[in-house]
py3Dmol code that shows the C-alpha trace and the ligand (Angstrom):
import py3Dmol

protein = """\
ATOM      1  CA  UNK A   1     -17.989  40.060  -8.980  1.00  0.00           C
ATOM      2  CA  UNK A   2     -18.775  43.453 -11.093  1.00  0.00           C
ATOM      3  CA  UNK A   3     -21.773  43.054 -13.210  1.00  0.00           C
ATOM      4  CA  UNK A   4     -19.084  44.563 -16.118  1.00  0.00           C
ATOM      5  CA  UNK A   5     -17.626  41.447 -15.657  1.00  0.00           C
ATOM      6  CA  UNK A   6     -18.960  38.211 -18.232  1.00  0.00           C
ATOM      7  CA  UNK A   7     -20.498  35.572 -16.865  1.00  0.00           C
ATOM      8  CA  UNK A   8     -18.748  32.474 -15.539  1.00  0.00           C
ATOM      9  CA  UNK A   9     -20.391  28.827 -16.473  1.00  0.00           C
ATOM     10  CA  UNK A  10     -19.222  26.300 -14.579  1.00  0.00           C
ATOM     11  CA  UNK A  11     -19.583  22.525 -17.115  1.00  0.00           C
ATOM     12  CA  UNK A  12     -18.637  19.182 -15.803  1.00  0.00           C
ATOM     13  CA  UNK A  13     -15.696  17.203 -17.090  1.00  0.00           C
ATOM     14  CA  UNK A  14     -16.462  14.096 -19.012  1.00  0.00           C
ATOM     15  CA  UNK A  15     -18.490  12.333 -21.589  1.00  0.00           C
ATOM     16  CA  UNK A  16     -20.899  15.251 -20.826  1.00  0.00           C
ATOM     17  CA  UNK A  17     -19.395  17.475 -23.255  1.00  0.00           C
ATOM     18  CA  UNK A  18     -19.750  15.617 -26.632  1.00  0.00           C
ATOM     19  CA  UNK A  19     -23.944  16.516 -26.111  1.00  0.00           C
ATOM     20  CA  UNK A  20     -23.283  19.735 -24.599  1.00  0.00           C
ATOM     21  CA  UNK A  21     -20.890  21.207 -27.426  1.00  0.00           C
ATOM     22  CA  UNK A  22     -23.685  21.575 -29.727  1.00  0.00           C
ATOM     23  CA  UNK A  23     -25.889  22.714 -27.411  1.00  0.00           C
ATOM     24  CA  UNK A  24     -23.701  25.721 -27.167  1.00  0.00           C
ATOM     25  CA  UNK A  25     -23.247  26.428 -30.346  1.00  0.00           C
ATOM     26  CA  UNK A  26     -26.810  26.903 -30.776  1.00  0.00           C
ATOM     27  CA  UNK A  27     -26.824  29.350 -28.205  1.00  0.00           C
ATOM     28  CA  UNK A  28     -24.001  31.400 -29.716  1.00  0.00           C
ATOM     29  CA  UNK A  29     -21.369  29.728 -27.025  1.00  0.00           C
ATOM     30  CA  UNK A  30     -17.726  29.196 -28.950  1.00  0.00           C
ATOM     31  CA  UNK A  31     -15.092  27.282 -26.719  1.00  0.00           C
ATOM     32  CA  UNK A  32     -11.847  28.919 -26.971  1.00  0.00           C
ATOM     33  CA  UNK A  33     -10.004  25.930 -28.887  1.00  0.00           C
ATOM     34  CA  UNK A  34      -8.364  24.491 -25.569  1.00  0.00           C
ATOM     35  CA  UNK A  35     -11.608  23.537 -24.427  1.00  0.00           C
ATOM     36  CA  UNK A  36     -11.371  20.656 -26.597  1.00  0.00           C
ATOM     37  CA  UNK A  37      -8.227  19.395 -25.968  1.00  0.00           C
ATOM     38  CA  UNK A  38      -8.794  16.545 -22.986  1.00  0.00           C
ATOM     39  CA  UNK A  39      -4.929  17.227 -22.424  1.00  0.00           C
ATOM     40  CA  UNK A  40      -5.249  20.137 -21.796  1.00  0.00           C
ATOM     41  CA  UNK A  41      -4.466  21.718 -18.034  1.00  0.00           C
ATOM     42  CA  UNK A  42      -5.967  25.062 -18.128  1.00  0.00           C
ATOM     43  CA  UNK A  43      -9.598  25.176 -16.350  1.00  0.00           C
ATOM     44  CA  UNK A  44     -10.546  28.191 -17.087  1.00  0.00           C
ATOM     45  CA  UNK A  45     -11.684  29.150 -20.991  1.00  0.00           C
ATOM     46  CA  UNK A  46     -12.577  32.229 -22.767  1.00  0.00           C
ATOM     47  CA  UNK A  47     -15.003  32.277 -25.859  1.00  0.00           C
ATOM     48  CA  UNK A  48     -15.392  33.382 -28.647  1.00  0.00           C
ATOM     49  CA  UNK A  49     -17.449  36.620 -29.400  1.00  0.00           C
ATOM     50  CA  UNK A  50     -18.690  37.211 -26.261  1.00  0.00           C
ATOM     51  CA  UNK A  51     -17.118  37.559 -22.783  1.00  0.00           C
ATOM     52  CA  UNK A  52     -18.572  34.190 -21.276  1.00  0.00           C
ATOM     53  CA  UNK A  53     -15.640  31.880 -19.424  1.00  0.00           C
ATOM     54  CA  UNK A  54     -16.462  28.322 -19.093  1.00  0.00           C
ATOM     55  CA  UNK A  55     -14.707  26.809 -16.428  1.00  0.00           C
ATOM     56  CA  UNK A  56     -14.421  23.046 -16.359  1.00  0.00           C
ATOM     57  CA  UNK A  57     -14.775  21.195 -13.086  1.00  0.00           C
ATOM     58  CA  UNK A  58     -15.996  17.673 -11.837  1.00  0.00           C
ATOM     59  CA  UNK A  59     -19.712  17.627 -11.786  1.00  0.00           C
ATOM     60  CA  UNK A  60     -20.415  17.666  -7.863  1.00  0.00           C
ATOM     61  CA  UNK A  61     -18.204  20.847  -8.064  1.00  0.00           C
ATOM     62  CA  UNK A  62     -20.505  22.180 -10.610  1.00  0.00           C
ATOM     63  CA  UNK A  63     -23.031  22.746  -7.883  1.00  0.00           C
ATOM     64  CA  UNK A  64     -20.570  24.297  -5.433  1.00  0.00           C
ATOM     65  CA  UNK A  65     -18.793  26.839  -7.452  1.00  0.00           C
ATOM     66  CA  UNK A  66     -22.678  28.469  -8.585  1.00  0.00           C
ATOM     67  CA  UNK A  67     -24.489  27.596  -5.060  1.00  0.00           C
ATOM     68  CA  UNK A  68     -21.122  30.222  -3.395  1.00  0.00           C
ATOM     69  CA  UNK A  69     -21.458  32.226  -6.558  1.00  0.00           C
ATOM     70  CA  UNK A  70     -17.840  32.094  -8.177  1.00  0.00           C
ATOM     71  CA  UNK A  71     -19.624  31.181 -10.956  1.00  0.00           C
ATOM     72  CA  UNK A  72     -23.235  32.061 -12.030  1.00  0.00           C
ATOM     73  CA  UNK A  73     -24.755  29.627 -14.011  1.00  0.00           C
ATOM     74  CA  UNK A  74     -23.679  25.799 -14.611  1.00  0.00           C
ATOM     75  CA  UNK A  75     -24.900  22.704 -16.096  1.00  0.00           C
ATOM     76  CA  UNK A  76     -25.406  20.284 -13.265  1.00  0.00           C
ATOM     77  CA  UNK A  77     -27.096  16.573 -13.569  1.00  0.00           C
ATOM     78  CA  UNK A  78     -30.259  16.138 -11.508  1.00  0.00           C
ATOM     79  CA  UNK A  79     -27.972  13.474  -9.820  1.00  0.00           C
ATOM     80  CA  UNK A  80     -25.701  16.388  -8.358  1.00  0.00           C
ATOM     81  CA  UNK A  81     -29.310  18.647  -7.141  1.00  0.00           C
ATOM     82  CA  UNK A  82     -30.607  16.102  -5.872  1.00  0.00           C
ATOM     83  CA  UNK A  83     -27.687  15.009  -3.803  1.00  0.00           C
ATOM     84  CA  UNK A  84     -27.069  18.355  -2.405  1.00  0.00           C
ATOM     85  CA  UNK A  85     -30.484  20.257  -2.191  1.00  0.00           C
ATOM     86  CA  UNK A  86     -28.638  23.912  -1.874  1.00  0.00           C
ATOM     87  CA  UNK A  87     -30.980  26.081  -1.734  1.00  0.00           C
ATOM     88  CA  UNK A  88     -28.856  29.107  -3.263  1.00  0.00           C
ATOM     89  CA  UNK A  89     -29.469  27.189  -6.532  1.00  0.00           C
ATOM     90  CA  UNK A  90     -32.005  27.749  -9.025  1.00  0.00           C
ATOM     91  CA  UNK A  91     -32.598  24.894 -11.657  1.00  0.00           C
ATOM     92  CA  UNK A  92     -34.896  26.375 -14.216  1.00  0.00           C
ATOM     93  CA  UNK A  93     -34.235  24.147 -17.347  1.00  0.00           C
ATOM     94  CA  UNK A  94     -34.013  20.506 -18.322  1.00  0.00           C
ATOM     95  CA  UNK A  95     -31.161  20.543 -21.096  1.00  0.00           C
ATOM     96  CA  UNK A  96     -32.415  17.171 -22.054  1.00  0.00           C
ATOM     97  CA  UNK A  97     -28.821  15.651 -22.496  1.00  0.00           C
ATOM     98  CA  UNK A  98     -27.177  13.666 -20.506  1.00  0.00           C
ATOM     99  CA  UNK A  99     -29.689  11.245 -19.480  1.00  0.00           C
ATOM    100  CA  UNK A 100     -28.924   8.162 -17.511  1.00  0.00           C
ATOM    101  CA  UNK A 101     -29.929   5.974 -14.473  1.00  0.00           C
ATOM    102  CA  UNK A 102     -29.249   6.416 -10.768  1.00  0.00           C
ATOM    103  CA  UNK A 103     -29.546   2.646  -9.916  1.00  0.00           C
ATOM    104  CA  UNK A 104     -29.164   0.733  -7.105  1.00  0.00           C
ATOM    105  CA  UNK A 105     -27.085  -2.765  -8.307  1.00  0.00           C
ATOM    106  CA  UNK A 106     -25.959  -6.350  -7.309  1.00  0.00           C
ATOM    107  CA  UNK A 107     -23.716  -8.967  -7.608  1.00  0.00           C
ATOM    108  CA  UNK A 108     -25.108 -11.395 -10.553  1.00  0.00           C
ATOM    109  CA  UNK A 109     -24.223 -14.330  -7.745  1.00  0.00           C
ATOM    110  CA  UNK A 110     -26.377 -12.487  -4.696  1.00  0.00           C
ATOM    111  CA  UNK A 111     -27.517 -14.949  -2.852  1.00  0.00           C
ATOM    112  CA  UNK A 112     -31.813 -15.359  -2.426  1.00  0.00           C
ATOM    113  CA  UNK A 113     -31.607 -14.617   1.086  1.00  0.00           C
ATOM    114  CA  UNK A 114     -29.908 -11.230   0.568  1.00  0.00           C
ATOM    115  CA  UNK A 115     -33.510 -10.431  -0.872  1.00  0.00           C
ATOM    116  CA  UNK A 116     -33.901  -6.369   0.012  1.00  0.00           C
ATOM    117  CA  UNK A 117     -37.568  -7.192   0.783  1.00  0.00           C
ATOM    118  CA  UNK A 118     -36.406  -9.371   3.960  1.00  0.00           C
ATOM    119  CA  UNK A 119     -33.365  -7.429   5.439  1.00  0.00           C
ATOM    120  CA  UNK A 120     -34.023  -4.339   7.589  1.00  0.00           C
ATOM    121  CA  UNK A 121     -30.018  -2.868   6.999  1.00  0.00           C
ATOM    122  CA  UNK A 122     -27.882  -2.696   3.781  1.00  0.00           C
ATOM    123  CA  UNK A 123     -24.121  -1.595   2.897  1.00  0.00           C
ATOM    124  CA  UNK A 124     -24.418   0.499   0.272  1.00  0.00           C
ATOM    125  CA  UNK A 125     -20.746   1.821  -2.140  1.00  0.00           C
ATOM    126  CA  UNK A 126     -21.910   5.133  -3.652  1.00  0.00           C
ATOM    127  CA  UNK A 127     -21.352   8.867  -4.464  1.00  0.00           C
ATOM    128  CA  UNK A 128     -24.745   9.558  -3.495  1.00  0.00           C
ATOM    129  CA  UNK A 129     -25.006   9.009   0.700  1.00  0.00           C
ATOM    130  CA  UNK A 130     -27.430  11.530   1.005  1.00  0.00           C
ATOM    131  CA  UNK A 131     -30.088  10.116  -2.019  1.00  0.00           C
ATOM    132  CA  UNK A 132     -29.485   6.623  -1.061  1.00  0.00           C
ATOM    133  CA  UNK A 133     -30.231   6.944   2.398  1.00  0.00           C
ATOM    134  CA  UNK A 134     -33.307   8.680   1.586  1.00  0.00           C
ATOM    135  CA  UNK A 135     -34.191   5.771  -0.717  1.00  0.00           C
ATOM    136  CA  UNK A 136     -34.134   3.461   1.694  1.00  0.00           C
ATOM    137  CA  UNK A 137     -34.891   5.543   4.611  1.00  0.00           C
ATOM    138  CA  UNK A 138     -38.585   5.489   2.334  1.00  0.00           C
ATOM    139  CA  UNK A 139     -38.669   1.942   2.507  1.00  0.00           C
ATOM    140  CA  UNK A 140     -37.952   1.138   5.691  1.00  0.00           C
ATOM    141  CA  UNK A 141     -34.406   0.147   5.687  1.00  0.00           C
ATOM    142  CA  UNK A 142     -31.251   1.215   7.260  1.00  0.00           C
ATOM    143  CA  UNK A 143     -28.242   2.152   4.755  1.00  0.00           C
ATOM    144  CA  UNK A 144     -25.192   2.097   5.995  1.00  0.00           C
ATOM    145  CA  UNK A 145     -23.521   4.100   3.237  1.00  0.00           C
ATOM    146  CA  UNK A 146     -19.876   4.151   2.204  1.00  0.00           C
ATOM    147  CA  UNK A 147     -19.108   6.937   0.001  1.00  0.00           C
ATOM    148  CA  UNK A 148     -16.219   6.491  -2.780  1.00  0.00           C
ATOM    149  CA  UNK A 149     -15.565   8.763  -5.349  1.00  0.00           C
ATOM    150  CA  UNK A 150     -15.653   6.646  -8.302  1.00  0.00           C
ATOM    151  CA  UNK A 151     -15.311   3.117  -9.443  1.00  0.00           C
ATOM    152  CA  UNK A 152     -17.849   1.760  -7.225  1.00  0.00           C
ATOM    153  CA  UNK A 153     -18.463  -0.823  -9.766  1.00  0.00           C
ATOM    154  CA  UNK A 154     -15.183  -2.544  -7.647  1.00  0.00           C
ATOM    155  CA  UNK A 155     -16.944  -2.793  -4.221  1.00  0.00           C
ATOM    156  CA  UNK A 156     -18.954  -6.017  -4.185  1.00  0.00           C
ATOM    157  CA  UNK A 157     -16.393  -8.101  -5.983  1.00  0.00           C
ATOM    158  CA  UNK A 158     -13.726  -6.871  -2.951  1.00  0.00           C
ATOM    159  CA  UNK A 159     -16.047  -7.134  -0.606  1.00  0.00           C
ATOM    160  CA  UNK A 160     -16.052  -3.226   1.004  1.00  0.00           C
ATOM    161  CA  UNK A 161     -20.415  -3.640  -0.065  1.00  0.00           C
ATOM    162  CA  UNK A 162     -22.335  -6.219  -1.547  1.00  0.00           C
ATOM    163  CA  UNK A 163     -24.627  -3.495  -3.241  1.00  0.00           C
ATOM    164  CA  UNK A 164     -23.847  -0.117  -5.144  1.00  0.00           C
ATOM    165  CA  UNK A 165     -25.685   2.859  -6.418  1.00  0.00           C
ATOM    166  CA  UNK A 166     -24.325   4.478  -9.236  1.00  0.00           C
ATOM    167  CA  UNK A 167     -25.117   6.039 -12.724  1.00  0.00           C
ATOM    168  CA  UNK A 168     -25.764   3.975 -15.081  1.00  0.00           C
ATOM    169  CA  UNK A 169     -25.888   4.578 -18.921  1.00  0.00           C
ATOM    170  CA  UNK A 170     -25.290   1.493 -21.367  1.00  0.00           C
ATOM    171  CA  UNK A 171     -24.798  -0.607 -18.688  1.00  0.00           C
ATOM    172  CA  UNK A 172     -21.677  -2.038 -19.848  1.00  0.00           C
ATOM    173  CA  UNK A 173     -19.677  -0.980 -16.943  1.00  0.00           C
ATOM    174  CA  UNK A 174     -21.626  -3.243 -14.539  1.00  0.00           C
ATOM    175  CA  UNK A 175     -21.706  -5.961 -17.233  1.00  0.00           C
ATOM    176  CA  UNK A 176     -18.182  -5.929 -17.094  1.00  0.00           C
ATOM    177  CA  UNK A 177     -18.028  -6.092 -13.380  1.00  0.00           C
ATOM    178  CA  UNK A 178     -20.578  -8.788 -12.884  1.00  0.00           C
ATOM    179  CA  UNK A 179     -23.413  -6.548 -11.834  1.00  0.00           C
ATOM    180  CA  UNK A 180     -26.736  -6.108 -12.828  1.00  0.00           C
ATOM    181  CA  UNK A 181     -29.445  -3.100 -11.917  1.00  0.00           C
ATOM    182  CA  UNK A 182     -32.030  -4.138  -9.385  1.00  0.00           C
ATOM    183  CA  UNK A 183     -34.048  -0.475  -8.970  1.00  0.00           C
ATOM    184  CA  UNK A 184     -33.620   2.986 -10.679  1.00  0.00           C
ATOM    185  CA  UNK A 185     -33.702   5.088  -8.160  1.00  0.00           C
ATOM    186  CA  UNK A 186     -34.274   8.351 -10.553  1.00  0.00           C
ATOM    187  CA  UNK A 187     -33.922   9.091 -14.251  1.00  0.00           C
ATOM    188  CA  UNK A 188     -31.466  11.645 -14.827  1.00  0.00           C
ATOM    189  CA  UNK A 189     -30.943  14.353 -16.974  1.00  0.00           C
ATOM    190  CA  UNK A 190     -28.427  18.180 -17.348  1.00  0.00           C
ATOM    191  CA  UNK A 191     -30.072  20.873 -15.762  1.00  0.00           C
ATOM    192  CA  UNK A 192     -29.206  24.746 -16.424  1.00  0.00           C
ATOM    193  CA  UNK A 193     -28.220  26.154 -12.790  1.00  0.00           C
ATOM    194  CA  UNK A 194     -28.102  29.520 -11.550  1.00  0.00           C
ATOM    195  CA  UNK A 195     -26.960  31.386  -8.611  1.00  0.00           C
ATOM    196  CA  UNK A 196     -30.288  32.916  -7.123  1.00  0.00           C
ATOM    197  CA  UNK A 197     -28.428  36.418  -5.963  1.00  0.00           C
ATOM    198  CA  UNK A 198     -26.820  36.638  -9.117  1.00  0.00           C
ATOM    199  CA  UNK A 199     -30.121  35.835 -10.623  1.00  0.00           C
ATOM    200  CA  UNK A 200     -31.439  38.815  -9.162  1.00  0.00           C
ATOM    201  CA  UNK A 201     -28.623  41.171  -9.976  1.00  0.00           C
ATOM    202  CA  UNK A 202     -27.915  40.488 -13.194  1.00  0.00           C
ATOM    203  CA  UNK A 203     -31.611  38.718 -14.139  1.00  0.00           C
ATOM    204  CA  UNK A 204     -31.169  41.031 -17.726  1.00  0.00           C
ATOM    205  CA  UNK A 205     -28.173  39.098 -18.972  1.00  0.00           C
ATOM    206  CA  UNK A 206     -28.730  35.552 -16.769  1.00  0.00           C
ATOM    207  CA  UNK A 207     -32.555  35.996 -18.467  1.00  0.00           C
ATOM    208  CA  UNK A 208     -31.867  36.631 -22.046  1.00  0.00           C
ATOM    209  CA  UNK A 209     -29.259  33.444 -21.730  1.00  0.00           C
ATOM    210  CA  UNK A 210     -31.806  31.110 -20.510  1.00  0.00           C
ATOM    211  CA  UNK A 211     -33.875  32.436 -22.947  1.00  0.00           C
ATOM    212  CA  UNK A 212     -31.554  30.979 -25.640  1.00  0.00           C
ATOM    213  CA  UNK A 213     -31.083  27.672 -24.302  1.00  0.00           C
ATOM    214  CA  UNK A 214     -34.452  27.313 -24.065  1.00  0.00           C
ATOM    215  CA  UNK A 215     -34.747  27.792 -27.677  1.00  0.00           C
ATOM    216  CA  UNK A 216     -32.474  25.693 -28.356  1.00  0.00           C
ATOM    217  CA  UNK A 217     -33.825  22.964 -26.548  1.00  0.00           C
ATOM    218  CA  UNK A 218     -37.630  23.379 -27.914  1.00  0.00           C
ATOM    219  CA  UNK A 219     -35.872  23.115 -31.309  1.00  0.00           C
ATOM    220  CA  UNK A 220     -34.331  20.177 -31.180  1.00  0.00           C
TER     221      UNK A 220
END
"""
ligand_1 = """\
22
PRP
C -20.058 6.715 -14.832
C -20.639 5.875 -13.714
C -20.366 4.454 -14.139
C -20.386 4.552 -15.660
C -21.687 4.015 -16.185
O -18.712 6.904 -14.620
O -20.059 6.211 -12.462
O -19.124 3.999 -13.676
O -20.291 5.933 -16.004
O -21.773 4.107 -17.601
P -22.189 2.855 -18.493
O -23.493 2.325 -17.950
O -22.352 3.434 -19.885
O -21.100 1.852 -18.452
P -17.846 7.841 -15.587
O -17.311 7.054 -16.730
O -18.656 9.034 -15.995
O -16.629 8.266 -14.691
P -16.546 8.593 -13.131
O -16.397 7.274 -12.434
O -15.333 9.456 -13.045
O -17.804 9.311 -12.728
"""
view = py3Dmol.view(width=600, height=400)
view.addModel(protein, "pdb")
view.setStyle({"model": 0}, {"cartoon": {"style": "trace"}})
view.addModel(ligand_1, "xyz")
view.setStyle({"model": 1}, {"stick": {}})
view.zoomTo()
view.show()
């Protein structure tokens, strides 16, 4: 892409957005009104009074569309970085928003023999193969890992794993689903993410941006 043309931020869909909102607006970032309508079908939004697009995407995606460079910067959770590991991004702000859990969780009814300090192999639900397998790679155990793309939280119950590792945030959603966290795994929070080449050809513009969330983040 031309450096004449505006930047392109890639921002996750979901609950996300109701801390990021006025994070932008205290950078000077003014969704196009569409960008607030969850009905909406367009994925691609202008804004106002500057030539910034947002494009909304799920939050793995985040980290794909800057990482190949069809978009520049993006927020990403440290879930998403850590996951994935490209090395084409660049991750150099916490947004402090968004923070939850990545937790590894059980069935209220586990049985004491299923005890994760006795067993040398575990089926693990989850979005995150890579991280989990690390985690227990660390600790001497063997995860079999099988991924799903959401509503882990249904696994144990239907027997596809006995465990999960997921996000967790209030908790209610493995309340609900007669779970309950056994380890956190990693405290997460939003990270600003760049594209290193574009980084280094356009570092005025991707600079003076950073520069302003920043700010906005010490002043909060
Ligand atoms: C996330 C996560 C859990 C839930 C946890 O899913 O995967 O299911 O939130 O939040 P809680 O602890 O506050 O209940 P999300 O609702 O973001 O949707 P997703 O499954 O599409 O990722």
């Amino acid at each position: 892409m031309s450096s004449t043309e505006g930047l392109v931020i890639a921002v996750p869909k979901g609950r996300i957005l109701e801390e990021l909102v006025p994070l932008f607006k205290q950078v000077g970032i003014t969704p196009e009104q569409a960008f607030f309508d969850d009905a909406e079908r367009q994925l691609q939004f202008s804004c106002k009074g500057s030539d910034i697009r947002l494009i909304r995407v799920r939050s793995f995606d985040v980290a794909t569309f800057v990482a190949f460079g069809a978009a520049q910067m993006g927020i990403a959770g440290s879930d998403v970085l850590m996951e994935f590991d490209y090395s084409d991004l660049y991750a150099p702000l916490d947004l402090k928003i968004g923070h939850c859990r990545l937790s590894l969780a059980e069935p209220d009814d586990m049985q004491p023999q299923e005890d994760l300090m006795r067993v040398s192999h575990v089926r693990v639900a989850t979005k995150y193969p890579n991280t989990t397998r690390r985690y227990f790679a660390d600790r001497g155990i063997q995860a079999e890992c099988i991924k799903l793309g959401g509503a882990m939280e249904l696994a144990p119950k239907l027997g596809l794993a006995r465990r999960i590792v997921d996000l967790v945030s209030s908790g209610r959603t493995l309340r609900a689903n007669g779970l309950h966290e056994t380890q956190v795994i990693a405290d997460i929070s939003s990270r600003l993410i760049v594209n290193r080449a574009a980084f280094k050809t356009r570092s005025t513009e991707i600079s003076a941006l950073i520069d302003k969330f920043r700010g906005a983040v010490d002043a909060r």
